[in-house]
C-alpha positions as a Markdown table, in Angstrom:
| # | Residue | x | y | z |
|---|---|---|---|---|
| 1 | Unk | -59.4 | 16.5 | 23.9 |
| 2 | Unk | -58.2 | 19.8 | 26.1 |
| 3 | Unk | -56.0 | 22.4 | 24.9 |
| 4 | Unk | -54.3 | 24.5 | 27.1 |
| 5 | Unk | -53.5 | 28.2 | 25.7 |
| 6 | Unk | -51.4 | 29.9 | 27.0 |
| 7 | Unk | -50.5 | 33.4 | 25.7 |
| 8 | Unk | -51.2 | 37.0 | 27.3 |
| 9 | Unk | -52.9 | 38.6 | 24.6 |
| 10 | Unk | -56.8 | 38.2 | 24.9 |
| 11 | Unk | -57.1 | 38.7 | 21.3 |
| 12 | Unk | -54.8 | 35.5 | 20.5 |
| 13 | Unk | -56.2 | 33.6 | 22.8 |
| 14 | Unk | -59.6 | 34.2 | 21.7 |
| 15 | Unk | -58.6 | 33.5 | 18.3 |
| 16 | Unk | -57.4 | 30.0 | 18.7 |
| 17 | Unk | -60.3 | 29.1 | 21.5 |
| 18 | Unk | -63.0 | 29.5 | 18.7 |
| 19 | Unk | -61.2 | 27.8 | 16.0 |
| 20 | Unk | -60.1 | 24.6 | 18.7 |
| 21 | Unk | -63.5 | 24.9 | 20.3 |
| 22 | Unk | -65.1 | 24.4 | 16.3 |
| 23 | Unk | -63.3 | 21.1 | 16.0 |
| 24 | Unk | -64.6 | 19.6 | 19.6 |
| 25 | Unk | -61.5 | 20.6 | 21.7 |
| 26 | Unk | -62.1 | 22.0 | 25.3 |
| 27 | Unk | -59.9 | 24.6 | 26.2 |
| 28 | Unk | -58.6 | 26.6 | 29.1 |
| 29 | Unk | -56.6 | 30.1 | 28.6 |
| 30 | Unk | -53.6 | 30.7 | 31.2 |
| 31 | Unk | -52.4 | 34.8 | 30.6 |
| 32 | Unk | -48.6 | 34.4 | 31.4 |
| 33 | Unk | -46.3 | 31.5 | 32.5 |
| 34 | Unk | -47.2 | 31.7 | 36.6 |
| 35 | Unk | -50.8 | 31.1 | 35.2 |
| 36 | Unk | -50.0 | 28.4 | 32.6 |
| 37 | Unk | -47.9 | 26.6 | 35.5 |
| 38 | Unk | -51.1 | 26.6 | 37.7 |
| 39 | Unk | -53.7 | 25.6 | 35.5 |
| 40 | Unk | -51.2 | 22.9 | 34.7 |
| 41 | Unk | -51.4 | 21.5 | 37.8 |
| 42 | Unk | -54.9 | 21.5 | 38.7 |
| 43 | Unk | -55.8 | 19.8 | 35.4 |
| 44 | Unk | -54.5 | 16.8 | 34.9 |
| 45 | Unk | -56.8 | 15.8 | 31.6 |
| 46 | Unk | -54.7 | 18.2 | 29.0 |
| 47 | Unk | -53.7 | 16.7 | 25.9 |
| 48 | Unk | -51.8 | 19.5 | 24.5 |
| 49 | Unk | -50.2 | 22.9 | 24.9 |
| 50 | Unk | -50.1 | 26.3 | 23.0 |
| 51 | Unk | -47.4 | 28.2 | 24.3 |
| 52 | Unk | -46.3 | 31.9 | 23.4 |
| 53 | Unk | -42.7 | 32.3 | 24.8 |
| 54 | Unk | -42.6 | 36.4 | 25.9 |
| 55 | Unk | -44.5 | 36.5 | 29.1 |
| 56 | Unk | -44.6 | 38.8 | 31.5 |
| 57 | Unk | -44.0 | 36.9 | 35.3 |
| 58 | Unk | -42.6 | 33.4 | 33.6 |
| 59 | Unk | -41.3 | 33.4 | 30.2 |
| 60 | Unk | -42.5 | 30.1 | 28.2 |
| 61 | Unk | -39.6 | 28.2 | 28.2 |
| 62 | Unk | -39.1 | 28.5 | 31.3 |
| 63 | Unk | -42.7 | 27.3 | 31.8 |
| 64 | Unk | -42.3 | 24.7 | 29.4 |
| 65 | Unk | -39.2 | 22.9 | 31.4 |
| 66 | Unk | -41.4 | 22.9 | 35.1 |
| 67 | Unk | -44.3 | 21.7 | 33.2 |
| 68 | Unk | -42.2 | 19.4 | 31.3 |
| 69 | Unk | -40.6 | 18.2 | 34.8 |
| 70 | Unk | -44.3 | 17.5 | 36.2 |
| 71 | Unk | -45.5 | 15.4 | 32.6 |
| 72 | Unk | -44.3 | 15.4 | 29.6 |
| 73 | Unk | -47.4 | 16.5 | 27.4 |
| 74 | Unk | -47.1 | 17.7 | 23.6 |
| 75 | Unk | -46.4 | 21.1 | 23.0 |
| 76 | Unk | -46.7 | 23.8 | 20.2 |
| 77 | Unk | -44.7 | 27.2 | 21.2 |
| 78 | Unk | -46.6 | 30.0 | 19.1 |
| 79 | Unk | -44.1 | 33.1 | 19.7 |
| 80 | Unk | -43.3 | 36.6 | 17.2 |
| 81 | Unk | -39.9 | 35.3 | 18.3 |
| 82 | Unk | -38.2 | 33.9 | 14.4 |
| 83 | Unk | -35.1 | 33.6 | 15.1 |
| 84 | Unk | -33.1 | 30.7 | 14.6 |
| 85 | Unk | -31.8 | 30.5 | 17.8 |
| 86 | Unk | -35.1 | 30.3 | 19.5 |
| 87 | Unk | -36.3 | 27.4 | 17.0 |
| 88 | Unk | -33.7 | 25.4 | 17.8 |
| 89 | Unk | -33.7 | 26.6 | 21.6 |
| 90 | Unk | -37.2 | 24.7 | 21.7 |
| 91 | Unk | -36.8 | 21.9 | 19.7 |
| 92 | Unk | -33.6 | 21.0 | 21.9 |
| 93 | Unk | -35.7 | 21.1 | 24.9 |
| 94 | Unk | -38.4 | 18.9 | 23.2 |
| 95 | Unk | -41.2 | 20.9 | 22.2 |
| 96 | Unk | -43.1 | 19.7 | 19.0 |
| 97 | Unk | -43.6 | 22.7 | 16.7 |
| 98 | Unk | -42.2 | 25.7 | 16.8 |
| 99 | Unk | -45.1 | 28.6 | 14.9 |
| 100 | Unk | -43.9 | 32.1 | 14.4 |
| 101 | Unk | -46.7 | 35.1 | 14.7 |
| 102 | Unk | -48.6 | 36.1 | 12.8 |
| 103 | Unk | -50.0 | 32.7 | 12.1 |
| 104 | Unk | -52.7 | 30.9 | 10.4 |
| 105 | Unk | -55.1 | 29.5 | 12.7 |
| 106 | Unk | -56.2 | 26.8 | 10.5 |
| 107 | Unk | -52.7 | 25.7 | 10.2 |
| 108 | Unk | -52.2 | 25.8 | 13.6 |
| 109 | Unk | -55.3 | 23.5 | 13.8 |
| 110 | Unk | -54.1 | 21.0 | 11.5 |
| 111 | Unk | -50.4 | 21.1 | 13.1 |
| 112 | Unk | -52.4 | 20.3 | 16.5 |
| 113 | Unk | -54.1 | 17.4 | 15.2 |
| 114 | Unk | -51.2 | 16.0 | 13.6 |
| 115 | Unk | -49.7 | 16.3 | 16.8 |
| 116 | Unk | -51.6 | 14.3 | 18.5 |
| 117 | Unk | -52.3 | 11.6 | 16.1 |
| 118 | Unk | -48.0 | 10.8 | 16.0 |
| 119 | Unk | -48.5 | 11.3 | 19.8 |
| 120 | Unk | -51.5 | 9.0 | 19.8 |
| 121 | Unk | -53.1 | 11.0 | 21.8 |
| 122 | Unk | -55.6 | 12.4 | 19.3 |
| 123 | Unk | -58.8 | 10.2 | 19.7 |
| 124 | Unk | -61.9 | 10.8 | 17.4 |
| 125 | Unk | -64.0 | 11.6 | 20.6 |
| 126 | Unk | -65.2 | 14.6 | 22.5 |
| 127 | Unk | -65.5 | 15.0 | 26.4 |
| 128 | Unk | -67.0 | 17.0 | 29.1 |
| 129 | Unk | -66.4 | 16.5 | 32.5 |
| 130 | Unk | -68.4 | 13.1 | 32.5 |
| 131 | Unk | -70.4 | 13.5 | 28.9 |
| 132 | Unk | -68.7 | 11.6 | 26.4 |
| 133 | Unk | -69.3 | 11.6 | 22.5 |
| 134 | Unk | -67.4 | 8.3 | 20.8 |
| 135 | Unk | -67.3 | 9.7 | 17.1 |
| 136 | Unk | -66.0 | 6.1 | 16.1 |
| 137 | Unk | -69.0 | 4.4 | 17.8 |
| 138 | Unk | -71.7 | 7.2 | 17.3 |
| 139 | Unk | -72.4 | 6.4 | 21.0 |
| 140 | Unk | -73.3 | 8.9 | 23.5 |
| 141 | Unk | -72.0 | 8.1 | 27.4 |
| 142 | Unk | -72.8 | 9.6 | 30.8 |
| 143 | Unk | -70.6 | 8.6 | 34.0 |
| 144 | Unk | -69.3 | 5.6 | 31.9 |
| 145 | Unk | -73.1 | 4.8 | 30.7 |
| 146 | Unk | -74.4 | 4.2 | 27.1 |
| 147 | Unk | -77.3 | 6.7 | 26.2 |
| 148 | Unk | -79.5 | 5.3 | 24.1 |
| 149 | Unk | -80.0 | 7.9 | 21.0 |
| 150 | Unk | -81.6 | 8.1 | 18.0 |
| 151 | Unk | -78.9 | 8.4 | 14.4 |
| 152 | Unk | -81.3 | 12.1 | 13.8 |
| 153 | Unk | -80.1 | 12.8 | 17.8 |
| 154 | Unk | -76.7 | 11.6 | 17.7 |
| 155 | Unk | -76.3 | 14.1 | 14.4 |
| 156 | Unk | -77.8 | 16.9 | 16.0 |
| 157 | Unk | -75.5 | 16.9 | 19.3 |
| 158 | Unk | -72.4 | 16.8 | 16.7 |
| 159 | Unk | -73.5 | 19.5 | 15.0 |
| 160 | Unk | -74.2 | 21.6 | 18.1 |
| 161 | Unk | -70.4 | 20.5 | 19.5 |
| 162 | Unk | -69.3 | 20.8 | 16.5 |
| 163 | Unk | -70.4 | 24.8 | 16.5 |
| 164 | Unk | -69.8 | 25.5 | 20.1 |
| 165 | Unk | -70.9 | 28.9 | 21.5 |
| 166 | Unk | -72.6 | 29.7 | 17.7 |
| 167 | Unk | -75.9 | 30.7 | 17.9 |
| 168 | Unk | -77.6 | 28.5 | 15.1 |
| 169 | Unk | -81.0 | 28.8 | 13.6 |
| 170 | Unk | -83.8 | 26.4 | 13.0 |
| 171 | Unk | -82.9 | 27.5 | 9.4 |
| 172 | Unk | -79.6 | 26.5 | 9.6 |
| 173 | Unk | -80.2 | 22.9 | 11.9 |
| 174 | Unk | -82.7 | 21.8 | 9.1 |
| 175 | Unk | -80.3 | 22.4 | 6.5 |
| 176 | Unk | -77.4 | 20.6 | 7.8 |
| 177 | Unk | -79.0 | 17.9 | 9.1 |
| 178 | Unk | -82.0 | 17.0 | 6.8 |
| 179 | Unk | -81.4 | 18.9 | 3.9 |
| 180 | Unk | -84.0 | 18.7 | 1.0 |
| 181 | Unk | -85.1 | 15.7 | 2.4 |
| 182 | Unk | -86.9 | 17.5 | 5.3 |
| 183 | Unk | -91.1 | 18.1 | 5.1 |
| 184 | Unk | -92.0 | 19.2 | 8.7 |
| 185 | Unk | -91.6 | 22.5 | 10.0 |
| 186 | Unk | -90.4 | 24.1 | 13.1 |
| 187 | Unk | -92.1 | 23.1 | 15.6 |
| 188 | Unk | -89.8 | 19.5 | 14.2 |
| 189 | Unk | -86.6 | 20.8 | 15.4 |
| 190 | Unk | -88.3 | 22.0 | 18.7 |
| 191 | Unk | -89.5 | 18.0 | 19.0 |
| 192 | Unk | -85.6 | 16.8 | 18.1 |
| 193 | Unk | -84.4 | 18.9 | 20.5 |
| 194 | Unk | -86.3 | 18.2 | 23.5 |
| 195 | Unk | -85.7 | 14.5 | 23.1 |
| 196 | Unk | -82.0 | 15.0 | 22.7 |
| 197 | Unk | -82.2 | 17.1 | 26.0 |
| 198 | Unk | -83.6 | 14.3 | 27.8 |
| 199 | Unk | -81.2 | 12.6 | 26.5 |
| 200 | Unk | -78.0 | 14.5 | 27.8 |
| 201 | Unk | -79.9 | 14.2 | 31.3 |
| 202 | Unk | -78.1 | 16.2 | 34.0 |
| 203 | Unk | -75.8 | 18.1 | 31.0 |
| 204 | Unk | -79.6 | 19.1 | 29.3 |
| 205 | Unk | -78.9 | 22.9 | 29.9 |
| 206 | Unk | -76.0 | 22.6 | 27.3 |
| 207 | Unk | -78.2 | 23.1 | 24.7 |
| 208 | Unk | -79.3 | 26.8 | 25.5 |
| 209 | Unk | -82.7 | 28.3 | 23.9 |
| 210 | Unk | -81.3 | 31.3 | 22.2 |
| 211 | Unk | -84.5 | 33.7 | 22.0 |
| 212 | Unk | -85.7 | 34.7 | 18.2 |
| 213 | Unk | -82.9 | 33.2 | 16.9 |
| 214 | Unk | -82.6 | 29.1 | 17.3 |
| 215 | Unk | -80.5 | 27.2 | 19.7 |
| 216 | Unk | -76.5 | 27.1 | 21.1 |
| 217 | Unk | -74.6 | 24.6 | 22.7 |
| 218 | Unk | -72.7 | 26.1 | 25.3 |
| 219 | Unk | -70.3 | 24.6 | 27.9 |
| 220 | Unk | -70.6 | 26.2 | 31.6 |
């Protein structure tokens, strides 16, 4: 699933990046309406939108309609604007939530997901470029291809997506993943994790050595 966010504070965008990119969503950040309008175009694979409504160049409703003209793809508007007026404004124009700042950003989360499951766009799966992770299947697919992978693997890699751009330690790995039940010792994870890297093949790098700390999985 990809998320486009679209707002030109850095500080709001960050905010919902980390908390979409914890529950497997790719994202891409567009600063004002112009931006939004461009990254629109050139990516065809967004599933939803996050749109803040005072920009400066293009204001979002404007961006919404031209966007909405091109494909009609569900749409949260996420504005300080609480008026009425606006509410309805959007919702006559067919946007599918309307959230007034400040906000709650696990709300927003769970309004997204919602989204997209009445949508049926929401698919228990997560994608990069041509990596796939079926969550239904617990399969693992590169250019179309089942990877062979191991159930200790296959939780590991969700773990890491799951955490995206978190720097986790061995500490942390063993505990999620094998708990009390685990005898070995570091150099155990260092083992899992190799294999999975071969695994991943050509997207190997995406699990990054993080030095004295453990390992991140981090999208380039």
């Amino acid at each position: 699933m990809k998320i486009l966010i679209v707002d030109d504070e850095e500080l709001i965008r960050d905010i919902i990046k980390n908390y979409c990119e914890n529950e497997g969503f790719s994202t891409i950040e567009a600063v004002d309406g112009n931006d939004a309008l461009n990254k629109f175009k050139s990516n065809d694979d967004i599933d939803i939108v996050i749109l803040d409504i005072m920009m400066p160049n293009k204001d979002g409703f404007t961006a919404y309609q031209e966007m909405k003209n091109l494909k009609n793809i569900p749409t949260i508007i996420l504005s300080a604007r609480s008026e009425e007026y606006d509410k309805l404004n959007g919702f006559d124009m067919g946007v599918d939530d309307y959230v007034t700042k400040p906000f709650s950003p696990k709300e927003l989360i769970a309004r997204i997901k919602a989204i997209l499951k009445r949508s049926n766009t929401y698919i228990d799966c997560y994608t990069y470029k041509t990596l796939k992770v079926d969550y239904k299947a617990h399969s693992l697919l590169i250019d179309n291809k089942e990877i062979e992978i191991t159930p200790k693997e296959y939780e590991l890699l969700i773990y890491f997506i799951k955490n995206k751009t978190h720097a986790l330690s061995r500490e942390q790995i063993i505990n999620e993943i094998w708990g009390y039940d685990f005898y070995g010792d570091d150099r155990t994870i260092d083992t899992h994790i190799k294999t999975l890297r071969k695994r991943l093949g050509i997207y190997r790098n995406l699990i990054r050595t993080v030095r004295g700390v453990g390992y991140k999985y981090e999208e380039k």
